[in-house]
C-alpha positions as CSV (number, residue, x, y, z in Angstrom):
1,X,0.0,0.0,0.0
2,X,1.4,3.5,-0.8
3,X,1.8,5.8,1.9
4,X,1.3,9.5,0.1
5,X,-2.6,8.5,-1.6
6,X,-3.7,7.7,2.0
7,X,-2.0,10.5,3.7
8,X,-3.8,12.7,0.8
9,X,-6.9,11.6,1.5
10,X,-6.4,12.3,5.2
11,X,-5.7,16.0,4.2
12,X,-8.6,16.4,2.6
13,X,-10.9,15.1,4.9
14,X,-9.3,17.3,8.0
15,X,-9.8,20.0,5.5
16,X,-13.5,19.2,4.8
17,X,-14.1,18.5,8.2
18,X,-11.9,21.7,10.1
19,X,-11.4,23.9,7.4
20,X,-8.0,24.7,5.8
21,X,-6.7,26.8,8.9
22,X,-6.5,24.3,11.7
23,X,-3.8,22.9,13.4
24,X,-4.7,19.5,12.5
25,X,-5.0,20.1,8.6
26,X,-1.1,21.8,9.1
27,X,-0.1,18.8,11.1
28,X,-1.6,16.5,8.4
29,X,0.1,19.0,5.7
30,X,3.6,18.6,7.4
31,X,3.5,14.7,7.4
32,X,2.8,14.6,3.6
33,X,5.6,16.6,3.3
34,X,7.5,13.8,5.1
35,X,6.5,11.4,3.1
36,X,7.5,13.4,-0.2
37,X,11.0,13.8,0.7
38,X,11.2,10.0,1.9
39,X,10.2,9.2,-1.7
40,X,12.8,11.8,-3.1
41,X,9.8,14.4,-4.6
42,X,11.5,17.4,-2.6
43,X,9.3,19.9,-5.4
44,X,6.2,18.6,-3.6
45,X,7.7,19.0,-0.1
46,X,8.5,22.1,-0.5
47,X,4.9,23.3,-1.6
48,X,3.8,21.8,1.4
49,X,6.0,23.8,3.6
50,X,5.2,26.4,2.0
51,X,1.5,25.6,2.3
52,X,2.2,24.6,6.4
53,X,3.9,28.2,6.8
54,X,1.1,29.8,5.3
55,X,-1.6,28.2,7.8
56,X,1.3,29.7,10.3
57,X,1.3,33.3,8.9
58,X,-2.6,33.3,8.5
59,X,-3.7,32.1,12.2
60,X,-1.0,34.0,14.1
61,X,0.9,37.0,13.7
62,X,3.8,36.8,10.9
63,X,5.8,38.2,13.5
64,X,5.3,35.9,16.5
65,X,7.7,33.6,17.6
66,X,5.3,30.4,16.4
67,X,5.7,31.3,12.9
């Protein structure tokens, strides 16, 4: 069974369910990121860094010491 499809489809059900800020949907973000680089596909990791650091910037201040 391949890991990235399932984890996928975990993201977009905490999405449906939380909405696309939560902390959950980040968390879920940041382990399909994992899984990316494990497999080498360090274009897709990055975009969901990216993504991750958004959810960051958009729930607290871009200057706070979470972000």
């Amino acid at each position: 069974m391949e890991v990235i499809p399932l984890k996928q489809r975990v993201l977009s059900a905490r999405e449906h369910a939380l909405g696309s800020d939560h902390q959950d949907v980040e968390a879920a973000i940041l382990e399909l990121a994992q899984r990316y680089i494990g497999v080498g596909d360090f274009q897709n990791a990055a975009m969901c860094f990216h993504r991750a650091l958004a959810i960051q910037e958009r729930v607290h201040a871009a200057d706070s010491a979470d972000v």
